[in-house]
C-alpha positions as CSV (number, residue, x, y, z in Angstrom):
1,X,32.7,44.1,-29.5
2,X,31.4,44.6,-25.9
3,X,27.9,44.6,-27.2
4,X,28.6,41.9,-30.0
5,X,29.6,39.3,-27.1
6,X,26.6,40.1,-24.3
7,X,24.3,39.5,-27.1
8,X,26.0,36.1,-28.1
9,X,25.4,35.1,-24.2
10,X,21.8,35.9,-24.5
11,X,21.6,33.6,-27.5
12,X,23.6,30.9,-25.7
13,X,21.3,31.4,-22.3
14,X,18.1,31.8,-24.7
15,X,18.7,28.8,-26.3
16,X,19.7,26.6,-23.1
17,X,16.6,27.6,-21.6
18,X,14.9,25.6,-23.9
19,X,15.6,22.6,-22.9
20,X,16.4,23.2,-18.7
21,X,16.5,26.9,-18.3
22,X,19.7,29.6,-17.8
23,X,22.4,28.7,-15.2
24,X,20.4,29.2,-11.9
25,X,16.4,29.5,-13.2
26,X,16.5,25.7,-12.6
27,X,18.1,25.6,-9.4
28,X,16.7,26.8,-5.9
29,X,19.4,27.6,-3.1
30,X,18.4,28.4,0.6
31,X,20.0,28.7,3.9
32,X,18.8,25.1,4.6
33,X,18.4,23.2,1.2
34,X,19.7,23.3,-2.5
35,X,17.3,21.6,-5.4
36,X,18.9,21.2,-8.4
37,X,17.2,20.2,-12.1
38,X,13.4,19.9,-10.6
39,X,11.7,21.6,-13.4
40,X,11.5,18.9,-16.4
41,X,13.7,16.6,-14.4
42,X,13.8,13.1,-16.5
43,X,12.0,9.7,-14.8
44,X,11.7,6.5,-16.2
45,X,8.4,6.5,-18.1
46,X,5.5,5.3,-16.2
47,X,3.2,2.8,-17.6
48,X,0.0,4.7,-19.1
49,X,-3.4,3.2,-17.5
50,X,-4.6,0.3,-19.3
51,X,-8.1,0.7,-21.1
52,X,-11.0,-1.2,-18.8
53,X,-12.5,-4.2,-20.4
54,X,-15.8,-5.5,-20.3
55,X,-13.9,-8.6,-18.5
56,X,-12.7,-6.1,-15.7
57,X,-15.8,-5.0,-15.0
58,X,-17.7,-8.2,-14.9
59,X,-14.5,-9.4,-12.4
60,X,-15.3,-6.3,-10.5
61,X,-18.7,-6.8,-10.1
62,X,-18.1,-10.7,-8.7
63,X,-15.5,-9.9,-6.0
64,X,-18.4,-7.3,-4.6
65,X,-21.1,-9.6,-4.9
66,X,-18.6,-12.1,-3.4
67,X,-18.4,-10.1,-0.5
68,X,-21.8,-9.8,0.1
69,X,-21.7,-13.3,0.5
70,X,-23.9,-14.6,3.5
71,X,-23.1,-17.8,5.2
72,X,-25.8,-20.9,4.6
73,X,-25.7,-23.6,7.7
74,X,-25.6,-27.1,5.9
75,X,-27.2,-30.0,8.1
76,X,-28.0,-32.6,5.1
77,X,-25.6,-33.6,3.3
78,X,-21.5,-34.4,3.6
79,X,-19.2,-32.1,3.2
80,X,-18.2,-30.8,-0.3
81,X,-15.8,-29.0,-1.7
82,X,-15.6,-25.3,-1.4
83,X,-17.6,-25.7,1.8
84,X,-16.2,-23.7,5.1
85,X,-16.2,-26.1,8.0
86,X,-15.7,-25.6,11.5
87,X,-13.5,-28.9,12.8
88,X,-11.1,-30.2,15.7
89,X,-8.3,-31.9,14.9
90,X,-5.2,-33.1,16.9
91,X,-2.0,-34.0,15.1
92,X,0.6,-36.7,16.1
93,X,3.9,-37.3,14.9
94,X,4.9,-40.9,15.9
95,X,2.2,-41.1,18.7
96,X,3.0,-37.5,20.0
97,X,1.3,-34.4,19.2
98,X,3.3,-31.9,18.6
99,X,3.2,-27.4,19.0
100,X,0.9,-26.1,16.4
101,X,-0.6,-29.4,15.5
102,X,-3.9,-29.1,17.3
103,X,-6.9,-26.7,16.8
104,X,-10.5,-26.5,17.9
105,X,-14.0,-24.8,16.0
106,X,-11.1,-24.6,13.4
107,X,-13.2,-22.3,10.5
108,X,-11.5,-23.9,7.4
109,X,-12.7,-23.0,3.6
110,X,-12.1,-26.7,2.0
111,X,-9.4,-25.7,-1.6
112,X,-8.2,-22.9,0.1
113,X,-5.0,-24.7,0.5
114,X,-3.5,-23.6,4.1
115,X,-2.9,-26.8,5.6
116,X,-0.7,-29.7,4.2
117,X,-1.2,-31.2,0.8
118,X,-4.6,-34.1,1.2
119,X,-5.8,-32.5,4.6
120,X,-9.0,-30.3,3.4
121,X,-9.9,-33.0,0.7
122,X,-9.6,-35.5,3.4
123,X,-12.3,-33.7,4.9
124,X,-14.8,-34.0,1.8
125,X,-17.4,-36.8,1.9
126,X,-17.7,-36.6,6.0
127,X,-20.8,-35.5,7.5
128,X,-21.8,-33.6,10.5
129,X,-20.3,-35.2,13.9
130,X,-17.7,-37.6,12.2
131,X,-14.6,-38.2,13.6
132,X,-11.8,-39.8,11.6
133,X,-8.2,-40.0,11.2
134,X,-6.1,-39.1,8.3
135,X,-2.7,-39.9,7.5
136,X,-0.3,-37.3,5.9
137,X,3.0,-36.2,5.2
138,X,4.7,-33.0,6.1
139,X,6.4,-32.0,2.4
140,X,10.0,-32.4,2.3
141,X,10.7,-28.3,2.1
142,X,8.0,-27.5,5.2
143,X,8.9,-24.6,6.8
144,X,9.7,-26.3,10.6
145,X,13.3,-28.1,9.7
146,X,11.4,-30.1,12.7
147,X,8.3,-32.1,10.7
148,X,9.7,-31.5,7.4
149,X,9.3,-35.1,5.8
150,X,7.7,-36.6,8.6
151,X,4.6,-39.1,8.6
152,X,1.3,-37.6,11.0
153,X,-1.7,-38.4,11.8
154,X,-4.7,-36.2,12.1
155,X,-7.5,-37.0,14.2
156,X,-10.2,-34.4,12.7
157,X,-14.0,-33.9,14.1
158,X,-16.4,-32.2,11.6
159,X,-18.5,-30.0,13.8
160,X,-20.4,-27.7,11.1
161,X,-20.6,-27.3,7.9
162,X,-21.3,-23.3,6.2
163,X,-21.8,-22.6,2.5
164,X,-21.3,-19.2,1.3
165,X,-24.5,-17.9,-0.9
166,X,-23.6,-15.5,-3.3
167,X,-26.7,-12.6,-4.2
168,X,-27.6,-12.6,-7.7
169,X,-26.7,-9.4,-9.9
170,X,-30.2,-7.8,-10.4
171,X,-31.6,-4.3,-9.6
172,X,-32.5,-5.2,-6.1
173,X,-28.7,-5.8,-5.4
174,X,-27.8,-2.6,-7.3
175,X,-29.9,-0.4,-5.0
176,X,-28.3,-1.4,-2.1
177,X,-24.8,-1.1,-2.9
178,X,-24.5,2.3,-4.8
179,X,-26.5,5.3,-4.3
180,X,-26.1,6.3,-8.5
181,X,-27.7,3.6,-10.3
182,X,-30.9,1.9,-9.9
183,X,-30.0,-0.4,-12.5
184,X,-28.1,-3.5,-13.5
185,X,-26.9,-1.7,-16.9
186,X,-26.5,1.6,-14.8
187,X,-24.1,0.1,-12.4
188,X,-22.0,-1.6,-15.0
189,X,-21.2,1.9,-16.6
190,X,-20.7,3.5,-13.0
191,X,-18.2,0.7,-12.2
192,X,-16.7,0.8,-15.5
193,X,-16.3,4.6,-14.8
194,X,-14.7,4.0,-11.2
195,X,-12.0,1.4,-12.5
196,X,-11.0,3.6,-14.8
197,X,-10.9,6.0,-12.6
198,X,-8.6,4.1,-10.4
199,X,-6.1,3.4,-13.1
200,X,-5.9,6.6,-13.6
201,X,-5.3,8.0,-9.9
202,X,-2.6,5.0,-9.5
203,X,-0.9,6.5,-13.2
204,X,-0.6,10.2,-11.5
205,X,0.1,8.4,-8.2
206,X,3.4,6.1,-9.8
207,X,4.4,9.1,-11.9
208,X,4.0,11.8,-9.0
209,X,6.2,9.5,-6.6
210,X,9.0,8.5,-9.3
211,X,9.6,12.6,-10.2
212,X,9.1,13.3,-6.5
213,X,11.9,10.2,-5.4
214,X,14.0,12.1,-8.2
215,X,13.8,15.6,-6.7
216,X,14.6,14.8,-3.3
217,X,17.6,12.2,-5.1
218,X,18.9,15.9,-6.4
219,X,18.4,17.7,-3.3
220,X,21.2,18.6,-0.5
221,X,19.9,19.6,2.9
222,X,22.7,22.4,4.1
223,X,22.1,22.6,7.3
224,X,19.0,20.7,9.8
225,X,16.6,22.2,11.6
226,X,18.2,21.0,14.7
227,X,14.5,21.2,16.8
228,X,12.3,19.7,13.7
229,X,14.7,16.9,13.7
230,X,14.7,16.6,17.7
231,X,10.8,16.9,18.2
232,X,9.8,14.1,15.2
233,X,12.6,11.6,16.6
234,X,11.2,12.4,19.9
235,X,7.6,11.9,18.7
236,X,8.8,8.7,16.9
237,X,10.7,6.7,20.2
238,X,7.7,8.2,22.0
239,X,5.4,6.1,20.0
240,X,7.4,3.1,21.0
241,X,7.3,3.8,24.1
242,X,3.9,3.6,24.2
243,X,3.5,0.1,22.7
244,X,5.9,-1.3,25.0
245,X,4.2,0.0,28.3
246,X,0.9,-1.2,26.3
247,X,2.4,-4.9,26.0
248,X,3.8,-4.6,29.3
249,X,7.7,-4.7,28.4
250,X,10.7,-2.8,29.2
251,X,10.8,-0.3,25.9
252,X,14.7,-2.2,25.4
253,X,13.2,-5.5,25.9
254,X,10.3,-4.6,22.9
255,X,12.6,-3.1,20.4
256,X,15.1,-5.8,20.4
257,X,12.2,-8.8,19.9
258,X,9.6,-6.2,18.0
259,X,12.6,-4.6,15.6
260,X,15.6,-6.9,15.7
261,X,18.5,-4.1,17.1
262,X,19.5,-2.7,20.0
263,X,17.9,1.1,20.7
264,X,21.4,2.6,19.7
265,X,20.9,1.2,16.0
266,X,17.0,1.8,16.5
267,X,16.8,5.1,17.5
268,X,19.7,6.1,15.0
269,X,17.6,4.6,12.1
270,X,14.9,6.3,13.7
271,X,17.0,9.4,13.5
272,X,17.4,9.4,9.4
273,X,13.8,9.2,9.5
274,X,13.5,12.2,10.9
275,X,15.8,13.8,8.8
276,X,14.5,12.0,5.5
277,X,11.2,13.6,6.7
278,X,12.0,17.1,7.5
279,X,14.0,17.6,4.1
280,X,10.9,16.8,1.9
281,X,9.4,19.6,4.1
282,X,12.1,21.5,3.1
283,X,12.1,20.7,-0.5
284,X,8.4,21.1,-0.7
285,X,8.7,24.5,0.8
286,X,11.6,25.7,-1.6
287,X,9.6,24.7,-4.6
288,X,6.1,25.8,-3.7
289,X,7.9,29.3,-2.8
290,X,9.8,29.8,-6.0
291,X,7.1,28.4,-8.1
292,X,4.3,30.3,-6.1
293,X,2.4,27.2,-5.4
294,X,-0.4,28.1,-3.1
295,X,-2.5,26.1,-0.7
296,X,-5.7,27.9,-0.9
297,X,-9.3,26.6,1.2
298,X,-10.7,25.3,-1.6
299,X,-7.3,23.1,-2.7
300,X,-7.0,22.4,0.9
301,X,-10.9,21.2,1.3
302,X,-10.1,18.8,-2.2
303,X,-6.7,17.2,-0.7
304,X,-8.5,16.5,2.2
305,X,-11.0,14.8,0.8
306,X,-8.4,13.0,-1.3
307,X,-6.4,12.3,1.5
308,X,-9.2,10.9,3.2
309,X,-9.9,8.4,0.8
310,X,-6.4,7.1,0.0
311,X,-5.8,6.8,4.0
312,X,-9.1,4.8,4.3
313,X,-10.7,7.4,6.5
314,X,-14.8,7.9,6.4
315,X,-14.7,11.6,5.7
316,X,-12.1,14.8,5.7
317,X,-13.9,15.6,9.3
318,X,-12.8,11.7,10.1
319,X,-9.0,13.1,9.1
320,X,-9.1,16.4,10.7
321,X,-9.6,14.3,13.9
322,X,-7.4,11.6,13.8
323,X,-4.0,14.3,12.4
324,X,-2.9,17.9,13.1
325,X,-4.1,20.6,11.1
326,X,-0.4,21.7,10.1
327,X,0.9,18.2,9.3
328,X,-2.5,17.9,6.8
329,X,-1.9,21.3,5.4
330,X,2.1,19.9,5.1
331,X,0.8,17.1,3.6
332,X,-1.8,18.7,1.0
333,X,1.3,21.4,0.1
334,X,3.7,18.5,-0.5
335,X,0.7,16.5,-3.5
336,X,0.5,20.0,-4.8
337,X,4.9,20.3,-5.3
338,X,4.2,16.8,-6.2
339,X,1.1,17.0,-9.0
340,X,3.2,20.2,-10.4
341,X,6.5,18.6,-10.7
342,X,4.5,15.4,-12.6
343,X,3.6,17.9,-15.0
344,X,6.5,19.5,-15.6
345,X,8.8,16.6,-15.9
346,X,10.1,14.3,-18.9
347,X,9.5,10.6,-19.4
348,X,12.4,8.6,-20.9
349,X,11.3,5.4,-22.5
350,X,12.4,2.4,-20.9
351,X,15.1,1.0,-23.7
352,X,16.1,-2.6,-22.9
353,X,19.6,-3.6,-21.7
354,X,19.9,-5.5,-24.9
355,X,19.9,-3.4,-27.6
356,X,21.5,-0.1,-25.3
357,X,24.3,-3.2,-25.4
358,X,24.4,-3.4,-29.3
């Protein structure tokens, strides 16, 4: 009978494994941190990359030749739209000009739509020189209670006019912004392959984040490291310390205009930063130990190469400069807990509130 039921509770265990694993194979318990349901834990299901059209390309292609844009000085004819002017102008409300209304060698791109509804296309049609006054309305909604709905006059001087010229796609232009492709049907299918490159990073990326939000979500920190916690706070205010003596304020002074609190409420939010950060170093840990996830050179050499590129940094040398080696290494160990748990986890399909309703 003895043997009869320790055999059922294999079958039972055996069988529960299947779908999360016996009491305790899914669960990691330290001195310092409990994680709980990490392997196949269930996140909403991420949106797959979208396939890269022809269109996409072509749009990618025009924002880069776009931006090597270079800037044409226009001395015979008026001003047109989609020209960037430089212009003075003074505004008066009811004879008196008023904070914020005045400007000069003002570098305005006419349609781009920053100033009040009928001032760039007032500017159209004047040439080089002119001076003229325009008379607007602030809209009724304007953001300063103060003008809101008010008549004013602009007084504007056009003192240049610039025209940006666009390079034409050919293989010159290829040749000098990618070292792969020499030509224009070349660098189509290398920026076809990068776009769809970057959908895919941005899929792992979303996915990666959503399992990693619901592991930490899961996860109980027992007991703080009371000196981690102490020396990233202390890092932290440190930082702000340094901005204020920078700007030449009285660090109370700076984080009551810069963050809106008092330091007590500051430097207690500043506090569960700390902690929030020191328990993914915990959970990280925990996970990469029982799942013997190791941070060899050669993984480290690729996340920091990764890392360098996502934090906009030249090179991994640029990185290794600007950051401690153990907080990159912390970091690279925490993408590797992170890729593994994206692969091990379930995505539930999204079901609308609608039919769950029906």
């Amino acid at each position: 009978m003895k043997k009869k039921l320790v055999a059922a509770l294999a079958l039972v265990c055996a069988g529960s494994m299947i779908l999360a694993g016996c009491a305790g194979s899914n669960q990691i318990d330290t001195d310092e941190v409990t994680v709980e349901g990490y392997k196949g834990i269930q996140v909403d299901e991420v949106e797959k990359a979208s396939k890269v059209t022809d269109k996409d390309v072509e749009s990618a292609i025009q924002s880069t030749l776009e931006s090597k844009a270079t800037q044409k000085e226009i001395t015979d004819r008026a001003v047109e739209n989609g020209d960037t002017v430089n212009i003075d102008y003074v505004g008066k409300i009811g004879g008196e000009t008023f904070d914020g209304g005045s400007a000069e060698d003002y570098p305005l791109t006419i349609g781009s739509g920053v100033f009040i509804e009928g001032f760039e296309e007032s500017v159209i049609g004047h040439n080089i020189g002119e001076t003229y006054d325009w008379n607007g309305k602030f809209p009724e909604n304007y953001g300063n209670a103060d003008y809101a709905g008010k008549d004013v006059v602009f007084t504007i001087t056009v003192n240049k006019i610039t025209q940006d010229e666009v390079p034409e796609l050919d293989d010159k232009f290829v040749k000098s912004v990618s070292e792969k492709s020499k030509t224009v049907k070349e660098y189509k299918k290398e920026v076809k392959k990068q776009l769809e490159e970057e959908a895919e990073t941005a899929y792992n990326d979303n996915l990666s984040s959503a399992v990693w939000e619901a592991v930490l979500d899961k996860s109980k920190v027992k007991k703080y490291p009371k000196k981690d916690v102490k020396d990233i706070t202390d890092n932290l205010i440190q930082q702000y310390k340094d901005a204020a003596e920078y700007y030449q304020m009285d660090y109370d002074t700076f984080i009551q205009e810069q963050m809106g609190a008092t330091v007590e409420e500051f430097e207690e939010q500043v506090n569960k930063a700390a902690k929030s950060s020191v328990k993914q170093t915990l959970v990280t840990k925990a996970i990469a130990d029982k799942e013997k996830i190791k941070l060899s050179d050669d993984e480290y050499k690729k996340q920091l190469k990764k890392m360098a590129e996502t934090y906009g940094y030249e090179n991994a040398d640029a990185l290794k400069k600007a950051a401690e080696e153990d907080d990159l290494k912390e970091m690279a160990l925490n993408n590797l807990v992170k890729d593994w748990l994206a692969k091990n986890c379930v995505q539930v399909a999204k079901t609308d509130k609608s039919d769950s309703d029906k």
